[in-house]
LODO-212501 format. One record per residue (C-alpha): residue in three letters; x, y, z. Coordinates in pm, whole numbers, always signed. Example, Ala and Ser with C-alpha at 12.3 -4.5 7.8 and 13.67 -1.06 7.14 Angstrom:
# LODO-212501
res,u,v,w
Ala,+1230,-450,+780
Ser,+1367,-106,+714
# end
This chain:
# LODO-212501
res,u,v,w
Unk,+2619,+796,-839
Unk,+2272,+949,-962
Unk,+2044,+685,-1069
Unk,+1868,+797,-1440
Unk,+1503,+811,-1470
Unk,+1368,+476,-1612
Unk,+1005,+401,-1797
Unk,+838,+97,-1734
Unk,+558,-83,-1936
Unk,+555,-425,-1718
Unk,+261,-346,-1576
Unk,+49,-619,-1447
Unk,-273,-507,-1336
Unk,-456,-175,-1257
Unk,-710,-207,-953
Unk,-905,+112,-869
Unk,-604,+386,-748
Unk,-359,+121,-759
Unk,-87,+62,-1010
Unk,+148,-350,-969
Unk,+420,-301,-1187
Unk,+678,-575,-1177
Unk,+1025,-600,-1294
Unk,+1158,-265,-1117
Unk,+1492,-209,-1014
Unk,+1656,-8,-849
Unk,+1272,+153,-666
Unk,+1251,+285,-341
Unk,+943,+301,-89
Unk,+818,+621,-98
Unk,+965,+708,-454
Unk,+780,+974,-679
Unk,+642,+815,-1013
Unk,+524,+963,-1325
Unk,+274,+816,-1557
Unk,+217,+877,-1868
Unk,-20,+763,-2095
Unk,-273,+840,-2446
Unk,-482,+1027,-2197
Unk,-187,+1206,-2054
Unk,-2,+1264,-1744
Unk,+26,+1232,-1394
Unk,+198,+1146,-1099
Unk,+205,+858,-812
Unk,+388,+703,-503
Unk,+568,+388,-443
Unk,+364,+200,-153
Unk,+537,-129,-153
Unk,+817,-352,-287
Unk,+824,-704,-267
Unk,+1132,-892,-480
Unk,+1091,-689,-844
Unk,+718,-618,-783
Unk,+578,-251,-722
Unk,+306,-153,-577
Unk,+214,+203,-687
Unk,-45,+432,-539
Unk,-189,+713,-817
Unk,-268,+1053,-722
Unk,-535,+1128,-1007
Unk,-782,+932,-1166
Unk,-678,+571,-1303
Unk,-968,+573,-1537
Unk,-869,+480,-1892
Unk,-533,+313,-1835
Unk,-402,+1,-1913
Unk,-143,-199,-1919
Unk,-67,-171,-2265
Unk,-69,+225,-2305
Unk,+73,+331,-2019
Unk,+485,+391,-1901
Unk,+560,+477,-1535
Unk,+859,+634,-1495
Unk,+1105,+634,-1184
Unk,+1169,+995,-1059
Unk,+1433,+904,-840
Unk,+1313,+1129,-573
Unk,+1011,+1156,-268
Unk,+756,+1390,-223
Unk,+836,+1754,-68
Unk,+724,+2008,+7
Unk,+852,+2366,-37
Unk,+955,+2569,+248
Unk,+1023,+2977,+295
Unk,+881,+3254,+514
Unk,+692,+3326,+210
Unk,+421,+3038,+312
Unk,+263,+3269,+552
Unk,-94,+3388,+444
Unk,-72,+3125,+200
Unk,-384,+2881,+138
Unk,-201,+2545,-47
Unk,-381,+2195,-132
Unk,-285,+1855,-41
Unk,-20,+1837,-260
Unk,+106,+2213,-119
Unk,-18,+2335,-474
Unk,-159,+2667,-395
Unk,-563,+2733,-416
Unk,-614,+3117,-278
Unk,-541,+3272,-687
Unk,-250,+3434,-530
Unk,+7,+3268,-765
Unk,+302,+3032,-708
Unk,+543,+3035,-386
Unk,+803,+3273,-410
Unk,+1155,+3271,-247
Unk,+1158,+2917,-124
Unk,+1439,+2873,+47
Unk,+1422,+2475,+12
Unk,+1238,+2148,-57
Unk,+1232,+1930,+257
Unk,+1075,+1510,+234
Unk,+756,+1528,+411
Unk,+822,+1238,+620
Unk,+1010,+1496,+867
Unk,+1256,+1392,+1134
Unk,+1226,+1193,+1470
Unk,+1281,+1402,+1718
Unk,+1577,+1253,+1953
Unk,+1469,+1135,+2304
Unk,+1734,+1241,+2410
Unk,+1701,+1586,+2270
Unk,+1323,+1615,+2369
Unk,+1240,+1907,+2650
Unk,+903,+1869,+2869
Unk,+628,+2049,+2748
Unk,+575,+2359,+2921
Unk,+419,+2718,+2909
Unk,+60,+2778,+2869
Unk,-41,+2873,+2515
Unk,-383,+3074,+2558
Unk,-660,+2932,+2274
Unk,-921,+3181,+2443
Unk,-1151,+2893,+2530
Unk,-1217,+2889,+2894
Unk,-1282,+2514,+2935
Unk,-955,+2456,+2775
Unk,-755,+2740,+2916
Unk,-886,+2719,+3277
Unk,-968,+2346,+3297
Unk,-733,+2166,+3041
Unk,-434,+2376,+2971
Unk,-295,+2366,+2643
Unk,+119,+2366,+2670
Unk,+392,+2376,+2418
Unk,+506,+2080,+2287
Unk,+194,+1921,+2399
Unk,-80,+1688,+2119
Unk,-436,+1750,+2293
Unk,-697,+1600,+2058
Unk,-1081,+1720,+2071
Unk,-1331,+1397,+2008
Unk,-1671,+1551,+1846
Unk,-1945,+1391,+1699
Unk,-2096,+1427,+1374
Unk,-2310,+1752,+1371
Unk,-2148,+1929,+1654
Unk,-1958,+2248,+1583
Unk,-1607,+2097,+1548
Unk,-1512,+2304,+1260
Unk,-1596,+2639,+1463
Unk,-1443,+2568,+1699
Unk,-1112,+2474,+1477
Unk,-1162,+2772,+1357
Unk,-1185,+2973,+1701
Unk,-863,+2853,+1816
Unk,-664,+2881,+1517
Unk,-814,+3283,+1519
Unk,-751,+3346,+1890
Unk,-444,+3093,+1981
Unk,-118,+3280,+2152
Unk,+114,+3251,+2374
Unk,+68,+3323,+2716
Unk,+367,+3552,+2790
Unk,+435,+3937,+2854
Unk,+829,+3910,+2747
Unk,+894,+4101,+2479
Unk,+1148,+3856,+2353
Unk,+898,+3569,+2321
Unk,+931,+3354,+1983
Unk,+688,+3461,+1707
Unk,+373,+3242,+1716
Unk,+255,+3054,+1411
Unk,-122,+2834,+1309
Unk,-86,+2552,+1093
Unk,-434,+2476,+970
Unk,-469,+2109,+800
Unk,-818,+2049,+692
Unk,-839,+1702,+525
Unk,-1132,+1557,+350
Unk,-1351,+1895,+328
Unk,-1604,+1985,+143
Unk,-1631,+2283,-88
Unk,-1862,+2434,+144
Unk,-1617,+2403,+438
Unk,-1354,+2515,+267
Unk,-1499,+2837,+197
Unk,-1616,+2877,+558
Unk,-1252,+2875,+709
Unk,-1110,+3053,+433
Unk,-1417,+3331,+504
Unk,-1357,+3298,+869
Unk,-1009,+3371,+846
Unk,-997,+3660,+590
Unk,-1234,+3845,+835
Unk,-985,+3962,+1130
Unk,-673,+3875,+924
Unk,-549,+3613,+1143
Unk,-514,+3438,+771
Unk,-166,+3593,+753
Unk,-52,+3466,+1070
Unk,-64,+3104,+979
Unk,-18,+2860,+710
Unk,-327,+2692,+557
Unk,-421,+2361,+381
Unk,-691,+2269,+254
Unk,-795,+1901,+124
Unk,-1127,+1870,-47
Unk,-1299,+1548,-1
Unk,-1296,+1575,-412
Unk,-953,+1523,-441
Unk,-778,+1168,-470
Unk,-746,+936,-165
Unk,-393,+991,-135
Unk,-391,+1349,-55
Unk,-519,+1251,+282
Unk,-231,+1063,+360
Unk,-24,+1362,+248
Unk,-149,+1652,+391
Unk,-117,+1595,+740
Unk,+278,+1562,+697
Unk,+292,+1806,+420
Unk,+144,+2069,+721
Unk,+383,+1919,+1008
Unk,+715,+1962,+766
Unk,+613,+2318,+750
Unk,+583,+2313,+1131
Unk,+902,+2139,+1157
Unk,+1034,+2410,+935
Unk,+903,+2742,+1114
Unk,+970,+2608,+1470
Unk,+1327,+2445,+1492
Unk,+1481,+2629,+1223
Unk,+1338,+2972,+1217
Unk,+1192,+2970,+1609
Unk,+877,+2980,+1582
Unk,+618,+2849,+1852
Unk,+346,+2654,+1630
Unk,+32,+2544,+1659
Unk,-73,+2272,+1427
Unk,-470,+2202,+1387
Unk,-519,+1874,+1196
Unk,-954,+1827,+1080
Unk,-1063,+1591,+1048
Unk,-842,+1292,+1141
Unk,-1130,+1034,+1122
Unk,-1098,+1097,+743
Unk,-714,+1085,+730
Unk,-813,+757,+847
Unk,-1050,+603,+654
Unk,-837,+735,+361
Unk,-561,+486,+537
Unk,-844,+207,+510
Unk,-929,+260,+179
Unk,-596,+219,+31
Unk,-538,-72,+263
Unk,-848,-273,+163
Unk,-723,-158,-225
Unk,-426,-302,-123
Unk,-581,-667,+3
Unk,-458,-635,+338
Unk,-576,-829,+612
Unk,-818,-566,+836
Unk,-800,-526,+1164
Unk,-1101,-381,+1420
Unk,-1394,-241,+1188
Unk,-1192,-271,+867
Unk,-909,-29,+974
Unk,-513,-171,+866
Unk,-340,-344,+1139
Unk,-69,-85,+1146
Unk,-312,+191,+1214
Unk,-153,+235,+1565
Unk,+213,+310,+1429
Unk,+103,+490,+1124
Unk,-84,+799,+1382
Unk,+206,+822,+1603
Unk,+413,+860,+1342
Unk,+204,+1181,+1292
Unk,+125,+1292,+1639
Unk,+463,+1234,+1771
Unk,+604,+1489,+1582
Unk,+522,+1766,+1827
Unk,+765,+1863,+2060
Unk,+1021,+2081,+2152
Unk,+1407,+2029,+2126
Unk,+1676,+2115,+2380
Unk,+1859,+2437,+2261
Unk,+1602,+2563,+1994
Unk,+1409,+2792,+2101
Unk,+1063,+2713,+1869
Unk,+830,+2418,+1948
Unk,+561,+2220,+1801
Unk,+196,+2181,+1954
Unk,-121,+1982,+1805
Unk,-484,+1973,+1819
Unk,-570,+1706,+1639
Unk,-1003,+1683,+1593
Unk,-1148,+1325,+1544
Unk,-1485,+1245,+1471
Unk,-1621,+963,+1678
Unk,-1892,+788,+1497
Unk,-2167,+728,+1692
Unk,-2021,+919,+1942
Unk,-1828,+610,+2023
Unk,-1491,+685,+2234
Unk,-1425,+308,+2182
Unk,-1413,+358,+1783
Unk,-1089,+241,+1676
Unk,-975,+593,+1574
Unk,-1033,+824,+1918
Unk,-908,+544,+2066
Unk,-561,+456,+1922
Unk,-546,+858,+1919
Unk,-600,+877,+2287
Unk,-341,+615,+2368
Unk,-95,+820,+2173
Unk,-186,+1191,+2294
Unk,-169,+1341,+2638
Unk,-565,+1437,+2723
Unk,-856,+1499,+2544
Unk,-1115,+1759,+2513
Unk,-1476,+1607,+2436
Unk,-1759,+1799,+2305
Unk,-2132,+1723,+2413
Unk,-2412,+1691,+2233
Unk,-2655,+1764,+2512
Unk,-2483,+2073,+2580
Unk,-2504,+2169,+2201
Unk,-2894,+2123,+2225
Unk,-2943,+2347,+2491
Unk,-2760,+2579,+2261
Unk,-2410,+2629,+2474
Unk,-2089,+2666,+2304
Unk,-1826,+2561,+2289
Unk,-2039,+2239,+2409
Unk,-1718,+2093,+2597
Unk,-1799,+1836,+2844
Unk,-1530,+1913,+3092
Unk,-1607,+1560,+3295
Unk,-1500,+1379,+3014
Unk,-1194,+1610,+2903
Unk,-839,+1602,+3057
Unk,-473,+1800,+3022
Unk,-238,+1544,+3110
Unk,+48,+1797,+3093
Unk,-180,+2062,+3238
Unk,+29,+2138,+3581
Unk,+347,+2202,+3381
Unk,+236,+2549,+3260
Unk,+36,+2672,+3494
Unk,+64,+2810,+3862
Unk,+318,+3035,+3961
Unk,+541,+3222,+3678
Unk,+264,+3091,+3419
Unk,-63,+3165,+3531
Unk,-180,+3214,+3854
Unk,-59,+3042,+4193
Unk,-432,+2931,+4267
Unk,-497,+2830,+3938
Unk,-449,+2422,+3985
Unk,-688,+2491,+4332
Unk,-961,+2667,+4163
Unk,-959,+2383,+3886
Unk,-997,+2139,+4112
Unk,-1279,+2295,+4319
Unk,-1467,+2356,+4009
Unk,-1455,+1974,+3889
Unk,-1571,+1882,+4205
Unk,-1871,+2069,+4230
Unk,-1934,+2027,+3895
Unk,-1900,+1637,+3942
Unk,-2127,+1688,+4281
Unk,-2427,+1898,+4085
Unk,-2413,+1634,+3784
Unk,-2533,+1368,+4072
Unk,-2746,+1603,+4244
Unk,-2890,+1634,+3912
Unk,-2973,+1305,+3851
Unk,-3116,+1322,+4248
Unk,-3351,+1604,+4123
Unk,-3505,+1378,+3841
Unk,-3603,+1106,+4160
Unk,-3711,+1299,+4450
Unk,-3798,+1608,+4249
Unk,-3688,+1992,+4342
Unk,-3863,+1979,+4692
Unk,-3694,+1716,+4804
Unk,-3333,+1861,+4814
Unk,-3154,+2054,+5096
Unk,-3050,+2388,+5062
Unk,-2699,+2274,+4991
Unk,-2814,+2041,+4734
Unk,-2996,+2367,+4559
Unk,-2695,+2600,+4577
Unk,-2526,+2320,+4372
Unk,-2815,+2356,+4107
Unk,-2742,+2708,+4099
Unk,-2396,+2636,+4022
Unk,-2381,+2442,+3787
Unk,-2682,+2606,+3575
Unk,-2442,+2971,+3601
Unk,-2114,+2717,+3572
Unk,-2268,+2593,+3203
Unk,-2447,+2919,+3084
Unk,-2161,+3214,+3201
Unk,-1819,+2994,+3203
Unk,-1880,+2736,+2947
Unk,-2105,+2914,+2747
Unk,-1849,+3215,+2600
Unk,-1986,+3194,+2248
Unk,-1775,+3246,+1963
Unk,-1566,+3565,+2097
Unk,-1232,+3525,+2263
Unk,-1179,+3530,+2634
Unk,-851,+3614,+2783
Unk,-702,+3428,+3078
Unk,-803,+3720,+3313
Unk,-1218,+3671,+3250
Unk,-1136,+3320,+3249
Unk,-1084,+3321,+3611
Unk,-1321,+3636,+3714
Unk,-1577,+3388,+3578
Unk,-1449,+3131,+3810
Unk,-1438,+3325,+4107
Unk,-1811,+3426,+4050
Unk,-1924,+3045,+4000
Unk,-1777,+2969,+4319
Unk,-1912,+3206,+4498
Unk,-2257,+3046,+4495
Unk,-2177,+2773,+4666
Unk,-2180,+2769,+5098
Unk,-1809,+2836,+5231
Unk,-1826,+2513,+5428
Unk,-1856,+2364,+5102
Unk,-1530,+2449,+4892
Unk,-1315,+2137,+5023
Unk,-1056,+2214,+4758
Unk,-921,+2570,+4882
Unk,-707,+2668,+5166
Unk,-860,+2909,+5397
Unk,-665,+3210,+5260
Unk,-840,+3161,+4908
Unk,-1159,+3092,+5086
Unk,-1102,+3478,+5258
Unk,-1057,+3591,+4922
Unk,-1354,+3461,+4810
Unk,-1587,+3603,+5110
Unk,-1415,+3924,+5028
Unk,-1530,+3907,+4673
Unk,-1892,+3826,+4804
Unk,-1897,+4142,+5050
Unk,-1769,+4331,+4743
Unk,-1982,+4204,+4507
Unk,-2288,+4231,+4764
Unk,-2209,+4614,+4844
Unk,-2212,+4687,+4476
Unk,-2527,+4541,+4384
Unk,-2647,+4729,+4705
Unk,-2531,+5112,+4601
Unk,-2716,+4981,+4262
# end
């Protein structure tokens, strides 16, 4: 039996966004609520029940009401969000309202809850198959796979957003089949400013790659709440695209730092205890519930990937928020900020970064056989000239070996030809040409990491290289 929309005027206080309304029956968590009052209307969620009492979180501004003008009515339904093919190209708000001036969503072909599904352990497939962002530190050091949540930790002032940007212009799948799934970018930026909005939405419109994803776009204007929605009103529309229409999806969520502090606000408005630096206890449960909704399913063919970006204040990997989100994600991809002063971009501090689920698509069928060798060889000499560097600082220039300086000269072409792309793509190919030429500045005798046949490949690459600068 359908319940009937009710109105309520037992309200018993009004504290900031928060409505307690008390003797409700019948509510559910989660419910929709509409408000209405001498100032007018709006809308708001159901938080929490306890016996008859309600707590209510409002979407607008609470300004102005009180108790004694104001009705809330039940709507006897949750929040949704609409879903069609129709959503591609589009640029929607927190609330999936859309922003771009191109009108309302046509030909939905339904309303789905936001809170999604769990995805079945049972049913869940391993990640696997490389998905190319055109970011050589991520592509050749920390492959990205489908199915996979890989966060990237920044700090305030580095280029986060460019780089969100980058990859959500140059992401793909790494595949030559013809019958490969259609590839989709589902860009969540939460808690922007005006400024930043018009950056992506510029960025975008440039090269088109606007009408190969799905955009939202939270302004750090709007109300609280539409921080905790838009997250999970952009991973519905994942959900939608990959397991029902097939789609492989990429979801970028920016900035999750202020997804949570959005949490923290309504939990302080709430009078909850606080746990570490103010954040709600429940923190933990309330990010995987977002993060572990990428996968992919046995038998459907689409999938669901995330990069989620997190500020760390203070660049501080032990802030409650990069650190809950690496427990729950598999790897992380840190920028640096001494990189970004010397001017080198993406600044990605490869030491500190890591692809748990790297190995499952790469190598053989994927990428290249050698590709997990090469890796490896390049961390360790990386590792090697960051101590050789610190050597350098002691004994000073002259009081290295000539090993020690062909590490110098590694790393210094390592940082300014292979991490330093700048903001164009670069395809899997130049990914590892680039490689191949790093290595070959160290001695032979050094490259511990490769079996002799890649270590012949790599003198014939010298004698080549040699013989052409030669004829020059």
């Amino acid at each position: 039996m359908r319940l009937l929309k009710e109105g309520y005027k037992t309200i018993e206080k009004i504290t900031g966004p928060l409505i307690f309304i008390n003797k409700v029956a019948s509510a559910g968590i989660g419910e929709i609520v509409r408000i209405t009052s001498s100032f007018g209307e709006d809308y708001g969620q159901i938080l929490q029940i306890t016996d008859d009492l309600c707590l209510i979180q409002v979407f607008g501004e609470t300004m102005g009401l009180a108790p004694n003008n104001t009705v809330v009515w039940l709507e006897r339904d949750v929040i949704k969000v609409p879903l069609g093919i129709s959503l591609q190209g589009r640029i929607l708000n927190g609330r999936a309202v859309p922003m771009d001036g191109g009108g309302p969503i046509f030909c939905v072909e339904k309303w789905a809850p936001i809170q999604g599904h769990i995805i079945n352990p049972w049913r869940r497939r391993s990640p696997h198959e490389f998905i190319e962002t055109g970011i050589s530190t991520i592509d050749f050091m920390n492959t990205l796979v489908k199915g996979q949540k890989l966060p990237i930790f920044t700090g305030s002032g580095l280029p986060a957003n460019k780089l969100a940007a980058q990859i959500a212009k140059y992401a793909r799948t790494f595949t030559s089949s013809d019958n490969a799934p259609p590839f989709l970018v589902v860009f969540a930026a939460i808690g922007i400013t005006q400024g930043e909005a018009s950056f992506f939405k510029r960025v975008f419109e440039q090269d088109g790659s606007i009408y190969r994803g799905v955009f939202f776009f939270n302004l750090a204007k709007d109300p609280t709440i539409e921080r905790i929605l838009t997250p999970r009103m952009a991973l519905t529309v994942a959900e939608y695209f990959a397991f029902e229409k097939g789609y492989d999806v990429l979801v970028i969520l920016t900035d999750m730092l202020h997804y949570c502090e959005a949490l923290r606000e309504i939990s302080s408005a709430r009078e909850e205890i606080p746990g570490r630096r103010g954040f709600p206890s429940y923190m933990y449960s309330d990010l995987a519930s977002i993060y572990e909704r990428a996968g992919c399913i046995s038998g459907i063919e689409g999938s669901v990937t995330q990069i989620p970006i997190v500020t760390m204040p203070d660049d501080d990997l032990t802030h409650p928020v990069p650190d809950l989100t690496g427990y729950i994600t598999e790897g992380q991809i840190v920028m640096d900020r001494k990189l970004h002063g010397r001017r080198i971009y993406p600044p990605i501090d490869i030491l500190s970064s890591l692809s748990r689920l790297m190995n499952k698509g790469i190598g053989e069928g994927s990428t290249v056989p050698e590709h997990r060798l090469l890796s490896d060889q390049l961390y360790a000499a990386y590792g090697r000239f960051k101590d050789i560097t610190r050597l350098k600082a002691i004994v000073g220039e002259e009081g290295l070996t000539t090993t020690e300086l062909s590490f110098l000269d590694f790393g210094e072409k390592f940082e300014t030809h292979f991490i330093n792309q700048g903001d164009r793509r670069r395809p899997f190919d130049e990914s590892l040409k680039y490689a191949w030429d790093c290595l070959a500045t160290l001695p032979v005798e050094e490259l511990h990491r490769l079996p002799s046949q890649l270590i012949d490949e790599l003198i014939t690459k010298k004698e080549l290289n040699h013989d052409s600068q030669t004829t020059d």
